[in-house]
C-alpha positions as a printed NumPy array, in Angstrom:
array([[-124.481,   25.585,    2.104],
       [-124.839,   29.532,    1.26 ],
       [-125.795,   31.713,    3.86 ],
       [-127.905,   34.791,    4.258],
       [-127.494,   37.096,    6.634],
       [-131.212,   38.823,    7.344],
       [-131.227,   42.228,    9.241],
       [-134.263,   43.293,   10.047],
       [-136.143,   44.655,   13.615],
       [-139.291,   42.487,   13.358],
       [-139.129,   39.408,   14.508],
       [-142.085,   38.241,   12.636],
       [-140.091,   38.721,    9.29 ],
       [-136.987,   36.899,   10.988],
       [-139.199,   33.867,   11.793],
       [-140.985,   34.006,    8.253],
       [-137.563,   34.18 ,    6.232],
       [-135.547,   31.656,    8.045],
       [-138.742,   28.989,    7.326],
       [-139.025,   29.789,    3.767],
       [-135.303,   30.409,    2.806],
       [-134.487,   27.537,    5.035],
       [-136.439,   25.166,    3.817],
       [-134.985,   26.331,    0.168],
       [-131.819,   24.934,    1.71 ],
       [-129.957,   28.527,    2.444],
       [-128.334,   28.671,    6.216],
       [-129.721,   31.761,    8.048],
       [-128.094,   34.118,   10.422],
       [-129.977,   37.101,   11.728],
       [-129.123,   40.595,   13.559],
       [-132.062,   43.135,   14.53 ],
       [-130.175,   46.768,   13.603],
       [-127.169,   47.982,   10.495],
       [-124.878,   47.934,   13.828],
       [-125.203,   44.145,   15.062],
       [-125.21 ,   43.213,   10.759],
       [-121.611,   44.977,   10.563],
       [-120.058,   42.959,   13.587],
       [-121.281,   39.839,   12.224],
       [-119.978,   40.266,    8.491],
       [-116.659,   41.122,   10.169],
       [-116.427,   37.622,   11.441],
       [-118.16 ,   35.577,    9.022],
       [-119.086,   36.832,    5.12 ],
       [-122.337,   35.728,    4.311],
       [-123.147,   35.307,    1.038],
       [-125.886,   37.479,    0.869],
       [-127.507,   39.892,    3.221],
       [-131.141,   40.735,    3.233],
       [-131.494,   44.184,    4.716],
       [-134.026,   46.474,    6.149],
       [-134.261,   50.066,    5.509],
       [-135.564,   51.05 ,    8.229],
       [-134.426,   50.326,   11.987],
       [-133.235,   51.285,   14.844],
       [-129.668,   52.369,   15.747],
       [-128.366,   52.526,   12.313],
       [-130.222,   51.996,    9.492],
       [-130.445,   50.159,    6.273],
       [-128.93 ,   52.865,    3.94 ],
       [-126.093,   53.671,    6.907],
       [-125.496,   49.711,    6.544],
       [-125.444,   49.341,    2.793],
       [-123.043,   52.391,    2.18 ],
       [-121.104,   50.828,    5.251],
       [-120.767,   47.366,    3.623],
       [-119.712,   48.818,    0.222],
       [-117.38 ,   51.185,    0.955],
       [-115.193,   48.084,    3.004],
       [-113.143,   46.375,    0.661],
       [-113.982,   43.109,    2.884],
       [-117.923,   43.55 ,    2.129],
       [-117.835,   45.551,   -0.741],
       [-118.815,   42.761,   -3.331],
       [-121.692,   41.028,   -0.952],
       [-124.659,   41.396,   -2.605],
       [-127.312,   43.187,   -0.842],
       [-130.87 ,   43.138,   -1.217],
       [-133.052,   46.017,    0.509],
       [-136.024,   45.704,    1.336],
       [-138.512,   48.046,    2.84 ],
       [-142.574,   48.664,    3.737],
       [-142.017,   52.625,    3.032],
       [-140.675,   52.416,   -1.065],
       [-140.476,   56.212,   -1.859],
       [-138.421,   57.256,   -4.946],
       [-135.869,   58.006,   -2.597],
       [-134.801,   55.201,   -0.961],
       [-135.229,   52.946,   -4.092],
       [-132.811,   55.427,   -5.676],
       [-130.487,   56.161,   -2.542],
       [-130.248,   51.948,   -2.491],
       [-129.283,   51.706,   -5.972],
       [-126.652,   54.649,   -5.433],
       [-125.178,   53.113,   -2.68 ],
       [-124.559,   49.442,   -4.741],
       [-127.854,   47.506,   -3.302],
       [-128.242,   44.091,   -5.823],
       [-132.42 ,   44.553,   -5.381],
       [-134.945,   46.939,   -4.038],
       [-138.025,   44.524,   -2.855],
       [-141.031,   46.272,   -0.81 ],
       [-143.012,   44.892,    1.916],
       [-145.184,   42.857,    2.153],
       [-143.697,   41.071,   -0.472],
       [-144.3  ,   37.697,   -2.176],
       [-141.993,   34.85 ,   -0.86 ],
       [-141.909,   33.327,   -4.181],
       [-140.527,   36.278,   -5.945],
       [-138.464,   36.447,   -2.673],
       [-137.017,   33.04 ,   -3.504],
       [-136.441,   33.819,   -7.051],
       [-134.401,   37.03 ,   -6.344],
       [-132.703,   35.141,   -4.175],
       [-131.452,   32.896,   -6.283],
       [-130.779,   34.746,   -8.867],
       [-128.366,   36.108,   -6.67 ],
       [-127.256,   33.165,   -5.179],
       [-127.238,   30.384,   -8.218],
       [-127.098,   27.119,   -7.026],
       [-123.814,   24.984,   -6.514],
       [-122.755,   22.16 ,   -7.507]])
């Protein structure tokens, strides 16, 4: 089964995710800040992370450049997604090697079909 790690502070967006991209058959793990999200990838790779830009502690752009600059992460695709989606952060994302810019609130079908094209299915 893949697996998505989701980083996000709001539980409300945890709970939504992991019943929609569960029931699409993708195993969820979840961390609430950029700081929790790098422990857990150190352990186990997901094979994609969904990732807030902004939280507490450190942040979703802190996290992305974090993830690509380790050789162990660097090739996770990331997907960013964000309620606040200034030129900026779109761009600073992109920079930093994030797979897809999404804003919130966001449609959980086009969710799904980011998701897999990031994720194809297996055989």
């Amino acid at each position: 089964m893949q697996t998505i790690l989701l980083v996000d502070d709001d539980p409300i967006v945890h709970w939504v995710l992991q019943q929609y991209l569960g029931r699409a058959g993708y195993e969820i793990s979840t961390a609430n800040d950029g700081r929790a999200a790098l422990d857990m990838v150190q352990n186990k790779r997901p094979d994609l992370i969904i990732l807030d830009v902004r939280m507490s502690e450190v942040d979703g752009l802190k996290t992305l450049k974090a993830l690509k600059k380790d050789e162990a992460t660097k090739a996770i695709p990331v997907m960013m997604m964000t309620v606040n989606a200034d030129q900026f952060t779109k761009t600073e994302s992109e920079l930093y090697g994030a797979a897809v810019f999404m804003t919130k609130p966001f449609s959980p079908t086009l969710l799904l079909s980011e998701v897999r094209k990031l994720l194809p299915p297996t055989a």
